[in-house]
C-alpha positions in Angstrom: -62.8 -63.8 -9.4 -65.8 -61.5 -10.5 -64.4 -58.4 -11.5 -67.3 -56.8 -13.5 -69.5 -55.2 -10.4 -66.1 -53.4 -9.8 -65.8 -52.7 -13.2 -69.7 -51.2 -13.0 -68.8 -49.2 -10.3 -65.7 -47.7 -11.0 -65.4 -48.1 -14.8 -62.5 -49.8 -16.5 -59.6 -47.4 -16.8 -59.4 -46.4 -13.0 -59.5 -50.1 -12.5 -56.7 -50.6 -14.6 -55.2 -47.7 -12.1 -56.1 -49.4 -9.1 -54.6 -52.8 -10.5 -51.4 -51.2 -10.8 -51.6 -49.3 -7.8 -52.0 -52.9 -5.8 -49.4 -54.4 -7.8 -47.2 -51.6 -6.9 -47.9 -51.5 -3.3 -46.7 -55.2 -3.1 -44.0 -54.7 -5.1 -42.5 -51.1 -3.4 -43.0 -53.3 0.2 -41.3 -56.4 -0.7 -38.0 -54.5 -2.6 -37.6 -52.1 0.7 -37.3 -54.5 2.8 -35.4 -57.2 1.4 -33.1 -54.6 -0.6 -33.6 -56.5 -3.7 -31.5 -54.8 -6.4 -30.1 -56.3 -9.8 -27.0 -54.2 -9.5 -25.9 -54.8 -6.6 -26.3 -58.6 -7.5 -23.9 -58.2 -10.8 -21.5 -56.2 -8.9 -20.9 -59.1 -6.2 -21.1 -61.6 -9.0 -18.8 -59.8 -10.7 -16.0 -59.6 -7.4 -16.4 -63.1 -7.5 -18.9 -63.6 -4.7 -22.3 -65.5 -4.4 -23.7 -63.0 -1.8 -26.6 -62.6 0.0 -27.7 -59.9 -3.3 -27.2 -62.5 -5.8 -29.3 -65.2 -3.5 -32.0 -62.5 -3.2 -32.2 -61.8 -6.7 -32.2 -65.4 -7.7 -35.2 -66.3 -5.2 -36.9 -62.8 -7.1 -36.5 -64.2 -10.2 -37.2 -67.8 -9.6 -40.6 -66.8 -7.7 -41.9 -64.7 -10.5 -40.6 -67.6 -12.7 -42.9 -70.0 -10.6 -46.0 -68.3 -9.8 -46.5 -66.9 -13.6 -46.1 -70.2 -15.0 -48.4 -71.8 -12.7 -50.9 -69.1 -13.3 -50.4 -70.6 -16.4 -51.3 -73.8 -16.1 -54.4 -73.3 -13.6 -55.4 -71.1 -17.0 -55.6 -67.5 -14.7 -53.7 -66.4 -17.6 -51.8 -66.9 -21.0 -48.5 -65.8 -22.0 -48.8 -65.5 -25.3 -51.3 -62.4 -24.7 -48.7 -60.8 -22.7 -47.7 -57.2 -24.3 -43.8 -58.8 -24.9 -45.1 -61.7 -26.5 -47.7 -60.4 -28.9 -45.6 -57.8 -30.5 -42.0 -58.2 -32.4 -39.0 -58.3 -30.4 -35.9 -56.8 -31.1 -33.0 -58.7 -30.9 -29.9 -55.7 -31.9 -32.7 -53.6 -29.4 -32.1 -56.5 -26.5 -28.4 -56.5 -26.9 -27.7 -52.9 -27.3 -30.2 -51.7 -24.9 -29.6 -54.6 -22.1 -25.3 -53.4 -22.1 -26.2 -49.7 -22.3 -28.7 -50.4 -18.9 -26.6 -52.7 -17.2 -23.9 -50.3 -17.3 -26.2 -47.2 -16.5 -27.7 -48.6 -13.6 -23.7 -49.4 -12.5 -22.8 -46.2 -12.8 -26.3 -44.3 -11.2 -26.1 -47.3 -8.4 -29.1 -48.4 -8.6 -31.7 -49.9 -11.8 -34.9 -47.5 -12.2 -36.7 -50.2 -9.9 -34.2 -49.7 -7.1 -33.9 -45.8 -7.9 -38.0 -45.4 -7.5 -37.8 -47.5 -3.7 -34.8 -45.5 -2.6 -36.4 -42.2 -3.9 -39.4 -42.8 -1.5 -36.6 -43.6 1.8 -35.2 -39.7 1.2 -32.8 -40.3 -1.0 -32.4 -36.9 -2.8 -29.5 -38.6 -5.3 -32.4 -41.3 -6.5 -35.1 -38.9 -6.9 -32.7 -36.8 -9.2 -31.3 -39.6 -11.5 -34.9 -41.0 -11.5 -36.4 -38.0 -13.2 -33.5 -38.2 -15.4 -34.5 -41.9 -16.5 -37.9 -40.8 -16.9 -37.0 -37.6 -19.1 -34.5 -39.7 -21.2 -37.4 -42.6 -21.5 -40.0 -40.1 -22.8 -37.6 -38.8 -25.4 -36.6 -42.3 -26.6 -40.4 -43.2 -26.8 -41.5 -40.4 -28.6 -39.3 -37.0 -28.7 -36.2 -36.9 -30.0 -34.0 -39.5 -29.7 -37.2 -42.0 -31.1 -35.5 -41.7 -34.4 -32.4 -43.5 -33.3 -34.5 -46.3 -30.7 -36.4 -47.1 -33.7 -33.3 -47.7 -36.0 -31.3 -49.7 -33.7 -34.2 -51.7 -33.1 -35.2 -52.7 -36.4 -31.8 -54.2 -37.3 -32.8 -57.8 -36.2 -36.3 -58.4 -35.3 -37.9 -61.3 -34.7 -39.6 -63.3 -37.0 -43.8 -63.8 -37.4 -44.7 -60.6 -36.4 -44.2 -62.0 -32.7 -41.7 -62.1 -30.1 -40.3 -65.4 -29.4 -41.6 -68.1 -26.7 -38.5 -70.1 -25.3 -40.7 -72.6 -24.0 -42.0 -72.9 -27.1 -39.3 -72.6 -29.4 -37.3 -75.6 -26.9 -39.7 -78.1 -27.2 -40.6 -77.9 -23.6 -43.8 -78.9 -22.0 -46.1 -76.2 -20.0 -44.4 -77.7 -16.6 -41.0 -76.9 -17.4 -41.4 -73.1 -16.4 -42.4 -74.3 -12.8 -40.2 -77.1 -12.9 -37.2 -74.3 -13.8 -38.6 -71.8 -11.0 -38.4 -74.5 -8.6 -34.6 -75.2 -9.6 -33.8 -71.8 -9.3 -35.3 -71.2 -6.1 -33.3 -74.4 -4.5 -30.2 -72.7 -5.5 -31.1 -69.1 -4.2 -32.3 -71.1 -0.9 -28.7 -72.5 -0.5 -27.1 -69.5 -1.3 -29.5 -67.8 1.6 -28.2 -70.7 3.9 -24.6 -70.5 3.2 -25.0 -66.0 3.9 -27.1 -66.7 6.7 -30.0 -64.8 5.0 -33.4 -64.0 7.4 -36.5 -65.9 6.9 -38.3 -62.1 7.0 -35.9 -61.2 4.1 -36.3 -64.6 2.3 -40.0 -63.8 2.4 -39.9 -60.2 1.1 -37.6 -61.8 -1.7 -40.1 -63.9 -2.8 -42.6 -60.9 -2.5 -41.1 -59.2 -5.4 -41.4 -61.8 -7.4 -44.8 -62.8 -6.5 -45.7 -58.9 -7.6 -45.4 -59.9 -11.0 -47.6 -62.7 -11.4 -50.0 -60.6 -9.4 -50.0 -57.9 -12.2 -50.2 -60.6 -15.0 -53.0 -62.2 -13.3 -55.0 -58.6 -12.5 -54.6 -57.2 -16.0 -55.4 -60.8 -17.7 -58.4 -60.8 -15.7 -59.6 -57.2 -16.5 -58.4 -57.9 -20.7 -61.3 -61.0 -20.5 -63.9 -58.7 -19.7 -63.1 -55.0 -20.4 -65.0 -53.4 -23.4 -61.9 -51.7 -24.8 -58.5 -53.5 -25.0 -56.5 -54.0 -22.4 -52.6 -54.7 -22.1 -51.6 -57.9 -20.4 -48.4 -56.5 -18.3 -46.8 -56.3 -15.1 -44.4 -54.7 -13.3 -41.6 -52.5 -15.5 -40.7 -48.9 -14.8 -39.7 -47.7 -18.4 -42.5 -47.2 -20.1 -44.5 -46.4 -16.7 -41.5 -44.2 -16.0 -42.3 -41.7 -19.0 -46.0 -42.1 -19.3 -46.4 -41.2 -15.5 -43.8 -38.0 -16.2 -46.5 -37.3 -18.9 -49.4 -38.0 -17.0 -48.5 -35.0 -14.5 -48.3 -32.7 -17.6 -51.7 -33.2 -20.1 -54.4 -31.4 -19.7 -56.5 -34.8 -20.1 -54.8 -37.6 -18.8 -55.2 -41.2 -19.1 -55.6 -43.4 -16.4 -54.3 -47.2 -16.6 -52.2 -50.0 -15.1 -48.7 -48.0 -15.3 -49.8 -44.8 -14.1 -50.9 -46.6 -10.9 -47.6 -48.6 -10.7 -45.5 -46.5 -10.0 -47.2 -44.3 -7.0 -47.9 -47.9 -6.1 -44.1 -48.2 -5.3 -43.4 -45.5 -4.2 -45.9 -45.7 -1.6 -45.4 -48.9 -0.6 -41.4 -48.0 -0.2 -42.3 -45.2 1.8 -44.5 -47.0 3.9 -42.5 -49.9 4.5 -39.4 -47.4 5.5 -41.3 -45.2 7.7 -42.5 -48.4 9.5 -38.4 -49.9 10.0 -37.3 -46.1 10.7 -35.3 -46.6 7.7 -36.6 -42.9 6.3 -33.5 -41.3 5.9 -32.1 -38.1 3.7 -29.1 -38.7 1.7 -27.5 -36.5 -0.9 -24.9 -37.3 -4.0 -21.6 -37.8 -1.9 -19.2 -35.5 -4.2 -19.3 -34.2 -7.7 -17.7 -37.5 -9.0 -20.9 -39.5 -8.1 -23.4 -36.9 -9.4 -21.6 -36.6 -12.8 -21.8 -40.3 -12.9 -25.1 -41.2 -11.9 -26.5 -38.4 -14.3 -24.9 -40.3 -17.0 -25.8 -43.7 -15.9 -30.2 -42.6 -15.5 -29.7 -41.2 -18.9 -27.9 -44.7 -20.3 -30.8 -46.3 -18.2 -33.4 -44.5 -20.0 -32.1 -45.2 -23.6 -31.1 -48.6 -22.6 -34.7 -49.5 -21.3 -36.5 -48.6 -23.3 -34.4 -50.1 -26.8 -33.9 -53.0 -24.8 -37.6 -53.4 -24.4 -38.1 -53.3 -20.8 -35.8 -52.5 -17.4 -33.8 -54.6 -15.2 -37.2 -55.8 -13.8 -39.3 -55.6 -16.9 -37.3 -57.5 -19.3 -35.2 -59.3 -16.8 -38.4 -60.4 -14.2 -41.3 -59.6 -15.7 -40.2 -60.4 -19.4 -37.9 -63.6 -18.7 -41.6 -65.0 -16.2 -43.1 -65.9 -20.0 -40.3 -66.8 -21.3 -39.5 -63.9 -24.2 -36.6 -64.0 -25.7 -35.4 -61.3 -26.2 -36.2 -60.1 -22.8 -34.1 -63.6 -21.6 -31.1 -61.7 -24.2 -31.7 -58.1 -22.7 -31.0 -59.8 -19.3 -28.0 -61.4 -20.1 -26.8 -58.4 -21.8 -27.4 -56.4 -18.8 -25.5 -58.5 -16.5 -22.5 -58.4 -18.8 -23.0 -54.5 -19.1 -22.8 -54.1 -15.4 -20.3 -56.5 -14.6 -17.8 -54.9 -17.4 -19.0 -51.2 -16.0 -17.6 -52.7 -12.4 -14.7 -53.9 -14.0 -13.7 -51.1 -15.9 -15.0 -48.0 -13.8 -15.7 -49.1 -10.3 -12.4 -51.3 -9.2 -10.0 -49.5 -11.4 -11.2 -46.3 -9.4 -10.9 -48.2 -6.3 -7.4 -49.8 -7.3 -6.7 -46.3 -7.9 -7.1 -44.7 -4.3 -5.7 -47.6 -2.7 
C-alpha cells in the first residue's frame, strides 16, 4: 500500500492520528460486542470454569497471535522494530507490575481496555476509575511516583540493550508463531462449541485480535517512509491512557498513533452500543464497590505501566511478537487476578452467604 500521497496531503503526524483512530474504531467495535474482557476470563478460570470469557479471550489472543506473525512472514512488518522489542525489558517490572494489574483490574472490574468500552456504553463507575488509571499512569511516567517505576524496573533487565524474542531465544522457526496461533484458536473454537458461543460473537472475538496486527501493520508502514521516526506499536491503553489525559491539557499538543487510539475506542464502543441499544447509565452500586475500584484503577495505573504494557498491551499486543517479558507480565497478571478472586471476591461472597 502507497501511503506517501496521504502522507503529502495530510502530513505525517495526523496520519499517525488517523492510524490510531482506525485501529481503535476496529478495536472499540469488536470488544463491545463480543464482551471480551481479560478479567472476567481469570475470574471464571479461577472458579474453575472454561467459560464462554476464557474461549473469547483465547480466540483474541490466538488471532492477534496469527495475523502478526503472518504479517510477519509476508514481510508487512518486523517484530524486532516493534517499540517492546527494541528497547530493554524489565523482568522485576513484568512480575511486579503484571500481579499489581491483574489484581487492580479484579478489584475496579474491569482492565483499562474493558474500562475505556464500558465508559462509552454510560457507565459512570468506568468513566471514573478510568481517569483514575490515566491520572495514576501519568504520574508513574513522569510525575511523581516515576522515581519508584524506574527503581523497581531496573532490578533485572534484560540483557543486550533489547528485550527478549521467544521465538528467537527457543530456537523456533518464523512459522511457529502461526503454527501456535492456530493451536490456540482450535482450543478457543472448542471451548466456543462446548458454551454454545454465537458465530457473530466468535467473529467480533477474532476482531479484537485482528485490531492489533492492523496497528502493527499501519505504523510499520508509515515508520518505512515517514521523515521523522516513527514507533512501531499497537493497541495498549497505558501509555495512550496518560499521553491523551495530557494531550487535553498543553498548550501545543502532539498528534500521533496513541492519541488517536483511544477516541478510536471509545467511538467505536459507543457506536457499536448505540447500534444494539446496549447504551445504558450505570453508577458504582454501594460505597464498597467505589472504594474498591478506586484502588484497583490506581493499582492498574502503576501496574501498567512498570509492567510495560496493560492487559492488552503486554498480554495481546506484547505476547503477538513474542516479548518476554510482556509473555511474564501476562502470566503474572493472571495469577494477580486469580489470587485477588480468591482472596477478596469469594471470601466476601462466602461471607454473605
Amino acid at each position: 500500500m502507497d501511503i506517501i500521497p496521504f502522507l503529502d496531503r495530510v502530513g505525517e503526524a495526523p496520519a499517525a492520528a488517523i492510524f490510531g483512530l482506525l485501529t481503535g474504531l476496529i478495536f472499540g467495535v469488536a470488544a463491545q460486542r463480543s464482551r471480551f474482557c481479560l478479567r472476567a476470563a481469570t475470574v471464571e478460570f479461577a472458579r474453575g470454569a472454561m467459560g464462554d470469557k476464557v474461549a473469547v479471550w483465547l480466540l483474541t489472543f490466538s488471532t492477534a497471535l496469527f495475523w502478526v506473525q503472518a504479517a510477519s512472514l509476508a514481510g508487512l512488518m518486523r517484530p524486532e522494530d516493534a517499540r517492546m522489542l527494541a528497547v530493554p525489558g524489565s523482568w522485576s517490572g513484568a512480575i511486579v507490575g503484571g500481579l499489581l494489574f491483574g489484581a487492580g483490574m479484579v478489584l475496579a472490574r474491569g482492565c483499562s481496555g474493558r474500562l475505556l468500552v464500558l465508559a462509552a456504553t454510560g457507565n459512570l463507575r468506568s468513566v471514573v476509575s478510568g481517569l483514575i488509571f490515566a491520572v495514576v499512569a501519568q504520574m508513574s511516567l513522569a510525575g511523581w511516583l516515576s522515581p519508584l517505576r524506574d527503581r523497581i524496573a531496573g532490578l533485572w533487565v534484560t540483557e543486550g540493550g533489547q528485550n527478549v524474542n521467544l521465538l528467537t531465544a527457543a530456537g523456533l522457526p518464523q512459522w511457529g508463531g502461526v503454527a501456535l496461533g492456530v493451536g490456540i484458536a482450535a482450543l478457543a473454537l472448542e471451548l466456543a462449541r462446548r458454551n454454545r458461543i454465537g458465530p457473530a460473537r466468535l467473529i467480533f472475538a477474532s476482531g479484537v485480535g485482528f485490531s492489533v496486527a492492523v496497528g502493527y501493520w499501519l505504523t510499520f508502514s508509515l515508520a518505512q517512509v515517514a521523515f521523522d521516526p516513527v514507533t512501531v506499536e499497537s493497541v495498549t491503553f497505558t501509555g495512550p491512557s496518560a499521553e491523551t489525559l495530557m494531550f487535553t491539557l498543553e498548550r501545543d499538543p502532539v498528534l500521533g498513533f496513541d492519541i488517536g487510539l483511544v477516541p478510536g475506542v471509545f467511538l467505536g464502543a459507543f457506536l457499536a452500543a448505540w447500534w444494539a441499544g446496549d447504551l445504558k447509565f450505570q453508577g458504582f452500586e454501594n460505597e464498597v464497590n467505589m472504594r474498591k475500584a478506586m484502588t484497583g484503577a490506581a493499582m492498574m495505573g502503576f501496574g501498567g505501566m512498570l509492567a510495560g504494557g496493560c492487559a492488552i498491551g503486554a498480554g495481546v499486543t506484547g505476547g503477538s511478537i513474542f516479548a518476554a517479558t510482556a509473555w511474564t507480565a501476562l502470566f503474572c497478571m493472571w495469577i494477580g487476578a486469580m489470587l485477588t478472586d480468591l482472596l477478596v471476591d469469594q471470601r466476601a461472597a462466602a461471607a454473605a452467604a
